[in-house]
C-alpha positions as a printed Julia matrix, in Angstrom:
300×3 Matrix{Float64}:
 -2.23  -55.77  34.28
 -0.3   -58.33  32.62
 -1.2   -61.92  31.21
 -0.1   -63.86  34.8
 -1.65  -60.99  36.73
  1.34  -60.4   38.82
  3.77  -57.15  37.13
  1.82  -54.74  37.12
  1.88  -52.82  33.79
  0.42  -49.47  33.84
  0.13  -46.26  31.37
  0.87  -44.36  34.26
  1.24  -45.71  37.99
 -1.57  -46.55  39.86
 -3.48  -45.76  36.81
 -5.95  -47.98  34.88
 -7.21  -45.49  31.78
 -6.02  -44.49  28.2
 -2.96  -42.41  27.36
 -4.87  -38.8   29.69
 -3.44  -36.46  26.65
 -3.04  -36.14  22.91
  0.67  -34.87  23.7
  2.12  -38.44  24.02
  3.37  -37.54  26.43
  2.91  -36.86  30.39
  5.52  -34.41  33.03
  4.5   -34.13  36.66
  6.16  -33.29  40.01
  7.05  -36.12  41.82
  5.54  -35.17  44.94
  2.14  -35.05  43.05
  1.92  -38.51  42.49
  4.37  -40.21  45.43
  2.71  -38.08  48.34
 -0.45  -40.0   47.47
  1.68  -43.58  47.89
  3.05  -42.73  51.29
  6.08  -41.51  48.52
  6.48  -45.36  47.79
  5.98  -46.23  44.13
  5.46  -50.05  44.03
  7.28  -52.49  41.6
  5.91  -51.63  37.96
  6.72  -51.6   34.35
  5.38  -49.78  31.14
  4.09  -51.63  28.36
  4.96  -49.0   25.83
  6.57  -46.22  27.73
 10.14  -44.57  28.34
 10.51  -42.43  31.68
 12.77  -39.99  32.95
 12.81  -39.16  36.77
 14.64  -36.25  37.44
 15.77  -36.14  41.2
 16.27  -32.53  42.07
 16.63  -32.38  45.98
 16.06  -35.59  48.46
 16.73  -38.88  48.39
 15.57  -42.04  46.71
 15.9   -45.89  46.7
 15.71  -46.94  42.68
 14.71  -50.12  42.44
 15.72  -51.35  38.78
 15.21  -55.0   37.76
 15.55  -56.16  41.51
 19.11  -54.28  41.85
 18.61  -51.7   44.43
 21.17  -48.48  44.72
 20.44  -45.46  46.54
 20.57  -42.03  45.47
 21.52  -38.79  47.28
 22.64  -36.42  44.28
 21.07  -34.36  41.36
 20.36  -37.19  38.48
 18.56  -38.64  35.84
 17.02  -42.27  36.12
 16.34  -43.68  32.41
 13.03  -45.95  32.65
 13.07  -47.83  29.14
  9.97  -49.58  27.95
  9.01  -53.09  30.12
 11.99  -52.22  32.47
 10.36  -53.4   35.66
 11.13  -51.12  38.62
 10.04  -49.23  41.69
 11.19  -46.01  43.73
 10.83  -45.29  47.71
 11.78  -41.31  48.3
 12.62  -39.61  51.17
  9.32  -37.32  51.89
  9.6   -33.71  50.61
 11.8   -35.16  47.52
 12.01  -32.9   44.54
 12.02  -33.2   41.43
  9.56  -34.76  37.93
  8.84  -37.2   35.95
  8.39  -37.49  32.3
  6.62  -40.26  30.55
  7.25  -40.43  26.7
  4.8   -42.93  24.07
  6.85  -44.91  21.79
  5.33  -42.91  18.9
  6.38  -39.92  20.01
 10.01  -41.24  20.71
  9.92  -41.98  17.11
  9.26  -38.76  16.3
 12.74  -37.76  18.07
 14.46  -40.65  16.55
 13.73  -39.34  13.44
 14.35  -35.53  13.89
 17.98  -37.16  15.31
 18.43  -39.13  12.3
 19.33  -42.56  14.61
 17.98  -44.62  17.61
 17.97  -42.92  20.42
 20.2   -45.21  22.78
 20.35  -43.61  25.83
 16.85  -44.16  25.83
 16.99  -48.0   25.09
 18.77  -48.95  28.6
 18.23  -48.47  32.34
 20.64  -45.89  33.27
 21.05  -43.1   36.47
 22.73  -40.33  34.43
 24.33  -37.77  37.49
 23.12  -34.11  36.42
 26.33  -32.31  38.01
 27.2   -29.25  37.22
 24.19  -29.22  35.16
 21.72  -28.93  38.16
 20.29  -25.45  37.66
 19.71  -25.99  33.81
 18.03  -29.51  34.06
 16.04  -28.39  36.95
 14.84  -25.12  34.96
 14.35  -27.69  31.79
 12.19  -29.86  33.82
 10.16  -26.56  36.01
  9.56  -25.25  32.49
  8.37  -28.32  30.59
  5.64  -29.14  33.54
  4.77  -25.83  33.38
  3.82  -25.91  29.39
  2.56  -28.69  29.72
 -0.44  -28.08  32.41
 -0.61  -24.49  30.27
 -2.8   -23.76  27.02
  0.01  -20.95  25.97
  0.4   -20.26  22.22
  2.63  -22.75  20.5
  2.3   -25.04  23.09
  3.38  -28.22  21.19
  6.45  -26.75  19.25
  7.77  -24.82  22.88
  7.37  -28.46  24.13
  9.27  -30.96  21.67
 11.65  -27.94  22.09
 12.26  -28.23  25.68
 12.57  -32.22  25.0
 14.65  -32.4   22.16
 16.88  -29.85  24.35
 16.92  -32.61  27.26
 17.41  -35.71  24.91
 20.32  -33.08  23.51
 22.21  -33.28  26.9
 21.17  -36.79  27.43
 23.11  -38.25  24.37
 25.47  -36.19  25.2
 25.73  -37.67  28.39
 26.95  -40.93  26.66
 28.4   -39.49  23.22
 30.42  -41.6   21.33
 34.45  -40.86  21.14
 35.63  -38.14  18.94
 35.9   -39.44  15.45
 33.58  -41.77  15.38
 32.37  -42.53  11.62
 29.36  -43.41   9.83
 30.96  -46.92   9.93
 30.42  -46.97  13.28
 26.97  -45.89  12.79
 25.78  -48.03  10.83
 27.33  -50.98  13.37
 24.77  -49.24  16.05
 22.0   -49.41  13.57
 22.86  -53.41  12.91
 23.36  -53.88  16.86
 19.51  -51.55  17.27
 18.3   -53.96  14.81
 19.46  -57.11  16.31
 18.02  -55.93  19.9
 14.73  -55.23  18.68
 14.31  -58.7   16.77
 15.86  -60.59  20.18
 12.69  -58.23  22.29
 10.23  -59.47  19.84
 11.26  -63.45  19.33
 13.7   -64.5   22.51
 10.99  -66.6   23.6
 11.24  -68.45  20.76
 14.53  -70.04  20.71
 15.79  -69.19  17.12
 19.43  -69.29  16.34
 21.79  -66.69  15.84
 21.95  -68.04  11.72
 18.34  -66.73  11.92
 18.61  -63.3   13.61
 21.8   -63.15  11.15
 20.02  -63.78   8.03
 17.14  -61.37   8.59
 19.47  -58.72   9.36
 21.15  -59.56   6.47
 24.71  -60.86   7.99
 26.54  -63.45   8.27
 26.84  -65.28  11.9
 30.29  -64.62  12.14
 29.97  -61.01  11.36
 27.07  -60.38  14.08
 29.03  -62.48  16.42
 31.9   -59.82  15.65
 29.94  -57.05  16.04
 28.23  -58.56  19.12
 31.56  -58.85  20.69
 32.9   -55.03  19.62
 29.92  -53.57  21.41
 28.9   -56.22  24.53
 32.19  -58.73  24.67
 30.34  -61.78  24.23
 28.61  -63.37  21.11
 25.06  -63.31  19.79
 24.07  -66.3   21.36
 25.02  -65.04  24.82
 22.81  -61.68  23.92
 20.27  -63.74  23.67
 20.72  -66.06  26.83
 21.33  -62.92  28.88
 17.72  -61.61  27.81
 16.07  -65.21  28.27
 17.84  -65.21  32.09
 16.66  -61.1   32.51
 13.02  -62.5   31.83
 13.73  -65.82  34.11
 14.79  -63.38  36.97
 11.73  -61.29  36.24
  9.12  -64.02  36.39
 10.86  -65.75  39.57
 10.84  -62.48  41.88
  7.4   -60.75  40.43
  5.36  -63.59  40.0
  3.9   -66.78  41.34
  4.41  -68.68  37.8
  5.31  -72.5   39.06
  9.45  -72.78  37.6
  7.97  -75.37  34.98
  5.25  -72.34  33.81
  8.18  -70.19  33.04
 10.8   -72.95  31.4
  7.25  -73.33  29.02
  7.41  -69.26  28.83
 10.58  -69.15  28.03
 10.46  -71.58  25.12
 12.55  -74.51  26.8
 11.87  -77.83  25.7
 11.34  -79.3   29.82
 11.96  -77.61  33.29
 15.17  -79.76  33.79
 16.81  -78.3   30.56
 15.75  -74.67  32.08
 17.13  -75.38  35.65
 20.61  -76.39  33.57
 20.76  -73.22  31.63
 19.94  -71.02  34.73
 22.65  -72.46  36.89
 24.79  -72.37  34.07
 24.36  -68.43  34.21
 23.98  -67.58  37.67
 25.83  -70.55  39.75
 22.29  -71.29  41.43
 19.13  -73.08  41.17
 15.49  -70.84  39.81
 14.06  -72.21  43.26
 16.94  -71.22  45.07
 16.87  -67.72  43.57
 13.27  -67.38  44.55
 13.92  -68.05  47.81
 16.89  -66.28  48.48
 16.89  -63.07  45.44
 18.72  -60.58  47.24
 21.7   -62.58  48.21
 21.96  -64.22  44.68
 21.63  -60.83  43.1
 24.39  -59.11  45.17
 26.09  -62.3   44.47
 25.63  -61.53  40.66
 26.75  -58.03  41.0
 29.98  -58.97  42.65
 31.15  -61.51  39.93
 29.83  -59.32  36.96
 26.98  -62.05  35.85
C-alpha cells in the first residue's frame, strides 16, 4: 500500500509479496485471477509496472484514471506505471494479462534503440483484423511461460518483442519521419520523466529547460509541436492528474493535498483547480462523475 493508505499499489493485484519470478515479468489468463474477484478487479495502480490486458472474447468496463468506457471488441488496454485503474468483466471473459518490470522494459527500449511510447500512456489499442495472431501471441506466451521448455527465456523476449513490434506499430509515426524528429521524442521522453520525478515540487519551466539542456522557448516549442500547449501547462496538467487522483481515491483533507502538491496554501490550490476544471476540489469530490463527463465533453 501506499504512503496515505488509500490507492492501493500492488506487484500484482490482490497480491502483497516480491516480484513471484526471475522473468520480470508475469502472463496469466484473465479468468485465473478475476474469477477469484467475482471478475471485479478493484481500483489499483503499479508502483513499477506496465500491463497489457488483452481482451479476446467478452466484455469489460476499463476503468482508467476515473474515466470509464466500455469494451465489447478484440483489444489491447495499455496499463503504464502508477496509472490508477480498475476492470469489471462480463463472467466467462477471455483473454490475458501481461505484467512487465521496468527493468525489463529497459531491456526492450534498448534492443529498439528509443523509448518505448506506446508503453508510456494509457491507451485501448483495437486488435482488428489482427485477432487470431494476438490471441495465438498471447495463448503462446502464457504457455512458455508456466513451461520449463529449452530456451525458455530467448522464445519469450521473442514472443514480446513480436507484440511490442505490432504495438508501435499500432501508433507509428508518419512516413518520413527523420532522426530530427527523433531526437524531439527523446527531448519530449526526457522532459516527462523529470516532470514524474519533481512536479511536486513546483520548479519552473527555465529549470526543466536548463537540465535538459534547452532553452525555455525551445521546450515551449517543442511542447506545443507534440501536446499544443506549453511546458508550463504539461506540468499543471500532471499536478491536476495527481489532484484528481488524491480527491476520488483517498480521504486526504483538500489542504493535505494543496501541501502534497507543493502549493504554498489551500486557497492558492482551490484557484488553480478551478482554473483547470471550472469547479471547486470539494465539489469534484462530491460530485466526480458528473465533473469528469463534464471534462470529457469540453476537452479539459
Amino acid at each position: 500500500m501506499n504512503l496515505n493508505a488509500s490507492i492501493p499499489v500492488f506487484k500484482l493485484y490482490g497480491e502483497s509479496r516480491n516480484w513471484p519470478a526471475a522473468d520480470l515479468l508475469h502472463c496469466e489468463s484473465i479468468q485465473s485471477r478475476s474469477s477469484l474477484y467475482e471478475w471485479h478487479i478493484r481500483i489499483h495502480q503499479h508502483a513499477d509496472l506496465v500491463q497489457l490486458l488483452y481482451l479476446h472474447k467478452g466484455e469489460v468496463e476499463i476503468d482508467i484514471e476515473g474515466v470509464k468506457h466500455h469494451v465489447r471488441q478484440a483489444c489491447i488496454q495499455v496499463v503504464p506505471a502508477l496509472c490508477v485503474h480498475g476492470f469489471k468483466f462480463s463472467p466467462g471473459t477471455q483473454g490475458y494479462s501481461l505484467s512487465f518490470s521496468a527493468p525489463l522494459i529497459a531491456q526492450f527500449e534498448q534492443q529498439f534503440g528509443r523509448p518505448l511510447q506506446v508503453l508510456k500512456q494509457a491507451a485501448c489499442v483495437p486488435v482488428k483484423g489482427s485477432n487470431r495472431q494476438i490471441n495465438t501471441l498471447f495463448s503462446t506466451l502464457q504457455s512458455e511461460y508456466e513451461g520449463a521448455g529449452e530456451a525458455r527465456d530467448m522464445m519469450l523476449h521473442s514472443l514480446i518483442s513480436a507484440l511490442l513490434v505490432w504495438l508501435n506499430r499500432q501508433c507509428a509515426p508518419v512516413p518520413g519521419s527523420s532522426s530530427r524528429v527523433e531526437r524531439k521524442r527523446a527531448v519530449i521522453h526526457q522532459f516527462n520523466q523529470l516532470v514524474e520525478c519533481h512536479y511536486r515540487e513546483q520548479l519552473l519551466v527555465t529549470h526543466y529547460a536548463s537540465v535538459i539542456g534547452l532553452s525555455s522557448v525551445h521546450l515551449n516549442t517543442l511542447c506545443h509541436e507534440f501536446y499544443g500547449c506549453s511546458a508550463l501547462n504539461v506540468l499543471h496538467q500532471r499536478v491536476l492528474l495527481e489532484a484528481k487522483r488524491r480527491l476520488l481515491y483517498t480521504s486526504m483533507t483538500i489542504s493535505q493535498i494543496s501541501d502534497y502538491l507543493g502549493f504554498s496554501d489551500a486557497t492558492y490550490f482551490s484557484r488553480f483547480f478551478r482554473r483547470y476544471t471550472g469547479t471547486t476540489p470539494k465539489d469534484f469530490r462530491q460530485h466526480p462523475m458528473r465533473e469528469l463527463k463534464a471534462s470529457l465533453i469540453e476537452g479539459r
